[in-house]
Backbone as JSON Lines, residues from 0, in Angstrom:
{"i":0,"aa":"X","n":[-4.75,7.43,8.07],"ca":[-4.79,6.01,8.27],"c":[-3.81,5.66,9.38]}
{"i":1,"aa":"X","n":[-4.59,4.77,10.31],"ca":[-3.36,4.26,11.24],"c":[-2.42,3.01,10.75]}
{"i":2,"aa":"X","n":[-1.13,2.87,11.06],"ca":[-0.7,1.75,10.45],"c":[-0.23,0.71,12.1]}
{"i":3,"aa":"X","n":[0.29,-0.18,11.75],"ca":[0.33,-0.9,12.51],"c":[1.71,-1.29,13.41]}
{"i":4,"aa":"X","n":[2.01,-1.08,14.61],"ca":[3.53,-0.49,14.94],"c":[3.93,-2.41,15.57]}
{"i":5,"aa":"X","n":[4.54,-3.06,14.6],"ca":[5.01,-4.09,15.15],"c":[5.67,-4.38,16.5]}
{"i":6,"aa":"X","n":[6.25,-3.06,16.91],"ca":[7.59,-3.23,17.94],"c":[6.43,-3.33,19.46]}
{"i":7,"aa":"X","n":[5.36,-2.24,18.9],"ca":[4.36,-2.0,20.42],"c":[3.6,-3.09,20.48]}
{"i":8,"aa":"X","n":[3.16,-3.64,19.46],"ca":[2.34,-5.59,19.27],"c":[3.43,-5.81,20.37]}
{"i":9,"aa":"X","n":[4.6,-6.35,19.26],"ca":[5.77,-7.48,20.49],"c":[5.42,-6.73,22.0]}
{"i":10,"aa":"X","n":[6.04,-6.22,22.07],"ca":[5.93,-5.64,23.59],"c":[5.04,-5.61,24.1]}
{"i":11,"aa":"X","n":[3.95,-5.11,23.65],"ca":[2.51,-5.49,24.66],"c":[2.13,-6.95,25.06]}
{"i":12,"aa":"X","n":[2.44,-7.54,23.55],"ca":[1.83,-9.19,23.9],"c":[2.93,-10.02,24.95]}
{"i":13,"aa":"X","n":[4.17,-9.39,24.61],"ca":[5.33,-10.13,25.84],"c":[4.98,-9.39,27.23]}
{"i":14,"aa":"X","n":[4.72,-8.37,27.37],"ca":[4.1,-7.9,28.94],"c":[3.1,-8.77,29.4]}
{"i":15,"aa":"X","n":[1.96,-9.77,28.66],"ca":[0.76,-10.07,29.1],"c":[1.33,-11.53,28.48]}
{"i":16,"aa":"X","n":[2.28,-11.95,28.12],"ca":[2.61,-13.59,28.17],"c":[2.7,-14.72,27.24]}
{"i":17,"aa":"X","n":[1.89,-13.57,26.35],"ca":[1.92,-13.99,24.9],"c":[3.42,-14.26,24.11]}
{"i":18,"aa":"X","n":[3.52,-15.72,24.11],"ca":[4.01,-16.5,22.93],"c":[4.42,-15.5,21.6]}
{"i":19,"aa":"X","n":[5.79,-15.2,21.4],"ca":[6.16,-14.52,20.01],"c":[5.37,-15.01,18.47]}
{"i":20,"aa":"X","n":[5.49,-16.66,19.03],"ca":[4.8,-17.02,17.43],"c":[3.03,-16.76,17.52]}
{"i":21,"aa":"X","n":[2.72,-16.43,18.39],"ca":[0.76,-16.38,18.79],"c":[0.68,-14.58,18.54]}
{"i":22,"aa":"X","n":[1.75,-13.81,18.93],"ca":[1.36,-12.29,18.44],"c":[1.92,-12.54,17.34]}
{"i":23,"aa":"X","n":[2.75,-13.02,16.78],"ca":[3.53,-12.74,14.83],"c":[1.47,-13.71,14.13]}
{"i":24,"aa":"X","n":[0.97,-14.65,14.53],"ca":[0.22,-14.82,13.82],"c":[-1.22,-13.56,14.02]}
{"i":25,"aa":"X","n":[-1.03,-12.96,15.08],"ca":[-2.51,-12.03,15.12],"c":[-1.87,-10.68,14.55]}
{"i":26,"aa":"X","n":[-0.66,-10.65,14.28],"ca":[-0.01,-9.38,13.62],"c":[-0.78,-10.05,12.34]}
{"i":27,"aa":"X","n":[-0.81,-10.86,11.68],"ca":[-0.74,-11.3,10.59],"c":[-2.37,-11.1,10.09]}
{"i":28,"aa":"X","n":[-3.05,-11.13,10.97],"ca":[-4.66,-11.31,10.75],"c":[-4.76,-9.27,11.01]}
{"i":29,"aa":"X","n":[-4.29,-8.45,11.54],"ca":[-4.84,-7.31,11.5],"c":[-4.47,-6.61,10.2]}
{"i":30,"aa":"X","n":[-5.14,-5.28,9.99],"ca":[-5.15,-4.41,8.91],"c":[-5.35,-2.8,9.89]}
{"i":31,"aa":"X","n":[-4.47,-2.01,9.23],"ca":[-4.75,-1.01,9.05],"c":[-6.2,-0.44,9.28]}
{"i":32,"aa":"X","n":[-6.24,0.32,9.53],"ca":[-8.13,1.17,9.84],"c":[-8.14,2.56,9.55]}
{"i":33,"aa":"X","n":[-9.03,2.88,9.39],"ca":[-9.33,4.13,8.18],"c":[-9.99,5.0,9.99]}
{"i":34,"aa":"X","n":[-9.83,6.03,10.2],"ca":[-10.33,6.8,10.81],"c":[-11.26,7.53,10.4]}
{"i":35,"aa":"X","n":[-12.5,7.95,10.63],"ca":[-13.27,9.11,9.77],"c":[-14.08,9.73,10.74]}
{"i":36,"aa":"X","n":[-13.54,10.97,11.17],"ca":[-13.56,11.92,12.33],"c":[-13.99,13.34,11.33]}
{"i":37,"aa":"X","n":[-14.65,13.89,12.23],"ca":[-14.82,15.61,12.05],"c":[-13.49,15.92,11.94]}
{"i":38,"aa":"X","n":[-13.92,16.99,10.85],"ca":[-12.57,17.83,10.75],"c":[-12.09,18.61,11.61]}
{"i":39,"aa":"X","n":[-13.06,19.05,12.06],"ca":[-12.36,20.04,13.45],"c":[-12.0,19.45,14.59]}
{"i":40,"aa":"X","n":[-12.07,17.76,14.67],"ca":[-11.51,16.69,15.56],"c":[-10.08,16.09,15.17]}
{"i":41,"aa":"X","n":[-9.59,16.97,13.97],"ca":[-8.24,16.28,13.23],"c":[-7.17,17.18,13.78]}
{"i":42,"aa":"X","n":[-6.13,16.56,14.46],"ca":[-5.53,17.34,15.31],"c":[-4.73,18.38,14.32]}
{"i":43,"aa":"X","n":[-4.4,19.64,14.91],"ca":[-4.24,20.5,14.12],"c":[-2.6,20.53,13.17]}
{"i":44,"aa":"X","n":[-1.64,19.58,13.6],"ca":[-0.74,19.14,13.1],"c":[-1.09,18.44,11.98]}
{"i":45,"aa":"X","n":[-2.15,17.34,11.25],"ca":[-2.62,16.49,10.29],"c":[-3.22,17.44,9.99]}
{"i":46,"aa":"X","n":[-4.25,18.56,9.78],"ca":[-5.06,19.17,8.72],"c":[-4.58,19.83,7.83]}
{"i":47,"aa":"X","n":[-3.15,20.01,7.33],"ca":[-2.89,20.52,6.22],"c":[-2.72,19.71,5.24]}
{"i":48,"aa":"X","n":[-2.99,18.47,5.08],"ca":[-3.16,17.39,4.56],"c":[-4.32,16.53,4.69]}
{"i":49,"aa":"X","n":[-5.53,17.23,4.98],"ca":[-6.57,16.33,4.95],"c":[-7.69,17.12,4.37]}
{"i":50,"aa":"X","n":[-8.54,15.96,3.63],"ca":[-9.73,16.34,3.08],"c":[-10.59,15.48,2.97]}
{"i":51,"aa":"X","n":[-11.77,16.23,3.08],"ca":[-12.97,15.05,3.08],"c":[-13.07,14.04,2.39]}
{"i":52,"aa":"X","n":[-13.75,13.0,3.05],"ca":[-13.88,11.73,2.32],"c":[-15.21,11.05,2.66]}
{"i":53,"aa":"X","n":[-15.59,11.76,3.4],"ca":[-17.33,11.07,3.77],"c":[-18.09,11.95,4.24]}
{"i":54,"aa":"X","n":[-19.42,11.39,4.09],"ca":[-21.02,12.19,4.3],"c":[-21.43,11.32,4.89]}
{"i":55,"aa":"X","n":[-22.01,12.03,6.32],"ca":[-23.03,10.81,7.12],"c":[-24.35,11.71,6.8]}
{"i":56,"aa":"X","n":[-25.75,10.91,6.79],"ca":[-26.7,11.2,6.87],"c":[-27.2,11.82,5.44]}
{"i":57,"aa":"X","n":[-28.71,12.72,5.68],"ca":[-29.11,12.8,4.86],"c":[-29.24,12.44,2.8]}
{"i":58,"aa":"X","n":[-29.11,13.46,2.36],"ca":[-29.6,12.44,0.79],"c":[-27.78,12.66,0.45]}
{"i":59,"aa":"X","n":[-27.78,11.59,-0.74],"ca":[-26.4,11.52,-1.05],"c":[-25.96,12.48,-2.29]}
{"i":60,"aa":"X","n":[-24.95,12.42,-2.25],"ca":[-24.29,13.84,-3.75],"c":[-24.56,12.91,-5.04]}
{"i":61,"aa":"X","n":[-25.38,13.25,-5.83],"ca":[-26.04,12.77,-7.19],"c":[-25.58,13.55,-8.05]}
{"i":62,"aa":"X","n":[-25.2,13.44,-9.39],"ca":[-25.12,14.19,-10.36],"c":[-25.94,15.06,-10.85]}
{"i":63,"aa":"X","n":[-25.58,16.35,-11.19],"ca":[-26.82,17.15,-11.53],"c":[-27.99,16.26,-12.61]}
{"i":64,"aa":"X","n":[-28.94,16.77,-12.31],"ca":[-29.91,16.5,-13.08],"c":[-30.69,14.87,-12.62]}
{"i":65,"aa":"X","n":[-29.84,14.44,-11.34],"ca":[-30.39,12.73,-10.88],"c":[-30.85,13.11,-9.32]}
{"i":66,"aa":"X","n":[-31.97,12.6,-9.37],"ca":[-32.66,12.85,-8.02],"c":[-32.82,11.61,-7.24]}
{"i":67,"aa":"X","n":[-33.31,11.32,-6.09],"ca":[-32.69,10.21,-4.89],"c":[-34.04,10.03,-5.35]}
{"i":68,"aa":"X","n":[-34.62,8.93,-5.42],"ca":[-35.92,8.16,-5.57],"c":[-36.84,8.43,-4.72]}
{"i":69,"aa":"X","n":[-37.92,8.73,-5.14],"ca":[-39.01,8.9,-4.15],"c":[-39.32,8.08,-2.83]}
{"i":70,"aa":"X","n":[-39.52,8.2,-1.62],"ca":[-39.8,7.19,-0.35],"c":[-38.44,6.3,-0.24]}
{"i":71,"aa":"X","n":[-37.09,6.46,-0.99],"ca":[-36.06,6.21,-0.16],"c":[-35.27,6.67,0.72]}
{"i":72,"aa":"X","n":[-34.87,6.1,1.61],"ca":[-34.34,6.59,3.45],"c":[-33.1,7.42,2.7]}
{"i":73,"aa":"X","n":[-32.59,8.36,3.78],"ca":[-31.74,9.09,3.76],"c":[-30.41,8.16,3.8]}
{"i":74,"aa":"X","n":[-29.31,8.29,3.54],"ca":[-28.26,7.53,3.45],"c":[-27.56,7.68,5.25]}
{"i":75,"aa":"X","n":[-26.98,6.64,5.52],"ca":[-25.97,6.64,6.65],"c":[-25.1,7.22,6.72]}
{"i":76,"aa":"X","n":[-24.22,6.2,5.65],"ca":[-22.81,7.09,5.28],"c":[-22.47,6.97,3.91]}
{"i":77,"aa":"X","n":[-21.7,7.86,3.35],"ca":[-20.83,7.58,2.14],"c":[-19.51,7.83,2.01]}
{"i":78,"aa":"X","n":[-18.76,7.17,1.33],"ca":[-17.44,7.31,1.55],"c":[-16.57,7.77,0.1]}
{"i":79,"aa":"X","n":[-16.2,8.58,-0.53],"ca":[-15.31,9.37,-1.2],"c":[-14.36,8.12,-1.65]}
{"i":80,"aa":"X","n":[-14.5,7.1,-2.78],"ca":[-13.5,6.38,-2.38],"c":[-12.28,6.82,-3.5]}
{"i":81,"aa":"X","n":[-12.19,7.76,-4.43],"ca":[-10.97,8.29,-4.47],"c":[-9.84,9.06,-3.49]}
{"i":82,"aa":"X","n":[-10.57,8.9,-2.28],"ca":[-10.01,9.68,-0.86],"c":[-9.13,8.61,0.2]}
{"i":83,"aa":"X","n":[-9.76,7.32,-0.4],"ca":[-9.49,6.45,0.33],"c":[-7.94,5.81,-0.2]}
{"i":84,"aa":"X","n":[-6.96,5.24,1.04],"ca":[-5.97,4.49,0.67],"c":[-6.36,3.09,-0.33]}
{"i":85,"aa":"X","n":[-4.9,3.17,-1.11],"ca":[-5.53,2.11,-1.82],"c":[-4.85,0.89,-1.59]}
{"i":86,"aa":"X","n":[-3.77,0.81,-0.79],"ca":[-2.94,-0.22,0.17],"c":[-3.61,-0.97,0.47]}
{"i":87,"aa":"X","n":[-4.15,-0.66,1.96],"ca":[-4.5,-2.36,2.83],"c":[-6.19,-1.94,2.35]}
{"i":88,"aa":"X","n":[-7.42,-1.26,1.39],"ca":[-8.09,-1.52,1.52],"c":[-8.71,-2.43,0.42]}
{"i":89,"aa":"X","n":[-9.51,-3.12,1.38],"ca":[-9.82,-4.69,0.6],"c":[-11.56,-4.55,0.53]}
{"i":90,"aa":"X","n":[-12.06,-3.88,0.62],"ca":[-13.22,-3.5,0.17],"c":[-13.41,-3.51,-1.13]}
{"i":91,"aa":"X","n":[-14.83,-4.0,-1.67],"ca":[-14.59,-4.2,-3.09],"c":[-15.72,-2.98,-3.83]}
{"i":92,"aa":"X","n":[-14.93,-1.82,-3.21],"ca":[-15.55,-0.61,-3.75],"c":[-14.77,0.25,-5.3]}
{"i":93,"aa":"X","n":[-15.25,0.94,-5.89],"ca":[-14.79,1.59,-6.91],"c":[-13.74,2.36,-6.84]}
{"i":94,"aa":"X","n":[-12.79,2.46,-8.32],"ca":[-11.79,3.59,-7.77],"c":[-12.25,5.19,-7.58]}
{"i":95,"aa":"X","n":[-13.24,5.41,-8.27],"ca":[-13.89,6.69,-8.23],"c":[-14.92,6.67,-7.51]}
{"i":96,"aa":"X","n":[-15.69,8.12,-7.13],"ca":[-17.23,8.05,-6.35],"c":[-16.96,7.45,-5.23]}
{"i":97,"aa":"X","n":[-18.64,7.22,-5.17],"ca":[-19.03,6.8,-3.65],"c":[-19.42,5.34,-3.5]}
{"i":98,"aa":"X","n":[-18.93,5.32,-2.31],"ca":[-19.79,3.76,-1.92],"c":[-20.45,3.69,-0.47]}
């Protein structure tokens, strides 16, 4: 997860002219963002601490014995949301499974 570096906000928005109280209110409106990259795109310093958390494409992970419905599309994405931070996300997904 990336977090959000207050000091590089100030400083960028004072290089380009921006008003302290106009970047403290758009500090205020951002969140955190979830990255979800190939693993072999995770620089090799972060992969001893990382594990999957999503499936793009085809059918989704079902419990044995539950099959994906006949003539429904393959899935986009799914997301692991016990994988997921539980801080800044405001998604109103489950603590377990997929969404």
């Amino acid at each position: 997860m990336t977090s959000i570096d207050e000091r590089l906000v100030h400083e960028t928005t004072a290089e380009y002219g921006v008003p302290g109280p106009v970047a403290q209110e758009f500090m205020a409106r951002l969140r955190p963002c979830l990255y979800l990259v190939p693993h072999n795109e995770v620089p090799a310093s972060r992969r001893e601490n990382v594990r999957s958390a999503a499936r793009t494409g085809g059918l989704p992970a079902l419990p044995n014995g539950v099959d994906w419905p006949e003539g429904r599309a393959p899935i986009v994405l799914s997301v692991d949301c016990a994988a997921r931070p539980r801080t800044y996300w405001t998604l109103n997904c489950p603590p377990m499974g997929t969404c």
